[in-house]
N, C-alpha and C positions, 0 to 999 in steps of 0.2 A: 345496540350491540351488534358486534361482525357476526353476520353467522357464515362459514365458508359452505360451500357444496360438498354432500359429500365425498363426490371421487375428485376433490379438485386437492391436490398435493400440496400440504405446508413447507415453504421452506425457510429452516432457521440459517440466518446468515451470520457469520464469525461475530459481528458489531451487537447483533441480538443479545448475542451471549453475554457479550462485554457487559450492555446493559442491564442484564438480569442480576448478573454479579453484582453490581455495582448496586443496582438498587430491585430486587425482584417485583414491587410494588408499582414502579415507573413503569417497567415491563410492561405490567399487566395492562396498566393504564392506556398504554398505547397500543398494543398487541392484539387484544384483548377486545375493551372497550371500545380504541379508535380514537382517544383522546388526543390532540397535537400537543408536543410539547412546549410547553411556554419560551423555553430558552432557544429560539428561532434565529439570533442573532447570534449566541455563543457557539451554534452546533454551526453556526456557515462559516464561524471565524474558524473552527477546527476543522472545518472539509479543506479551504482555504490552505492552512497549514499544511496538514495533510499532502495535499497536492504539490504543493511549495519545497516540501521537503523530498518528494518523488522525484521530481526535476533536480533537485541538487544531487543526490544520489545517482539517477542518470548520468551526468555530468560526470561524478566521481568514477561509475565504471568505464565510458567513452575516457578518461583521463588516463584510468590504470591500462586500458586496453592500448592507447596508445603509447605508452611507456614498455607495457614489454615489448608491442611492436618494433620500437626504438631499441630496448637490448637486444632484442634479435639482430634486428638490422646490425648493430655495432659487433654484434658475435661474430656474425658475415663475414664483413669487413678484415676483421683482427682477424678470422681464421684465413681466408683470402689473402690476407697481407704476406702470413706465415707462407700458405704453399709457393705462394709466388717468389720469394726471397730466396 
């Protein structure tokens, strides 16, 4: 069994939570006990994803940020056309 120190601070992280929800008993098991969990291959294919879908989302914001740069820029323009005519 873990035993922590006592001035040494737990800290529960977002994913903990997830899995206490999900299953309280898996928790314990591993939180708790120290137990690995079996599914070593499922949990890398969902960090994997995870990450995979970070990078596209980046991409997404780098895309909208340059699209309004681009309206911008086109607003410039069109109003620049205007005072100059």
């Amino acid at each position: 069994m873990l035993q922590m120190k006592r001035n040494e601070k737990q800290i529960i992280r977002a994913s903990e939570i997830g899995s206490y929800l999900y299953c309280n008993r898996a928790w314990w098991l591993q939180r708790i006990q120290g137990e690995e969990s079996r599914n070593v291959n499922e949990m890398a294919r969902g960090t994997q994803r995870h990450a995979q879908h970070a990078r596209s989302v980046r991409g997404a914001i780098l895309l909208q940020r340059a699209a309004y740069g681009l309206i911008g820029l086109a607003l410039l323009f069109i109003t620049l056309y205007f005072l100059l005519n």
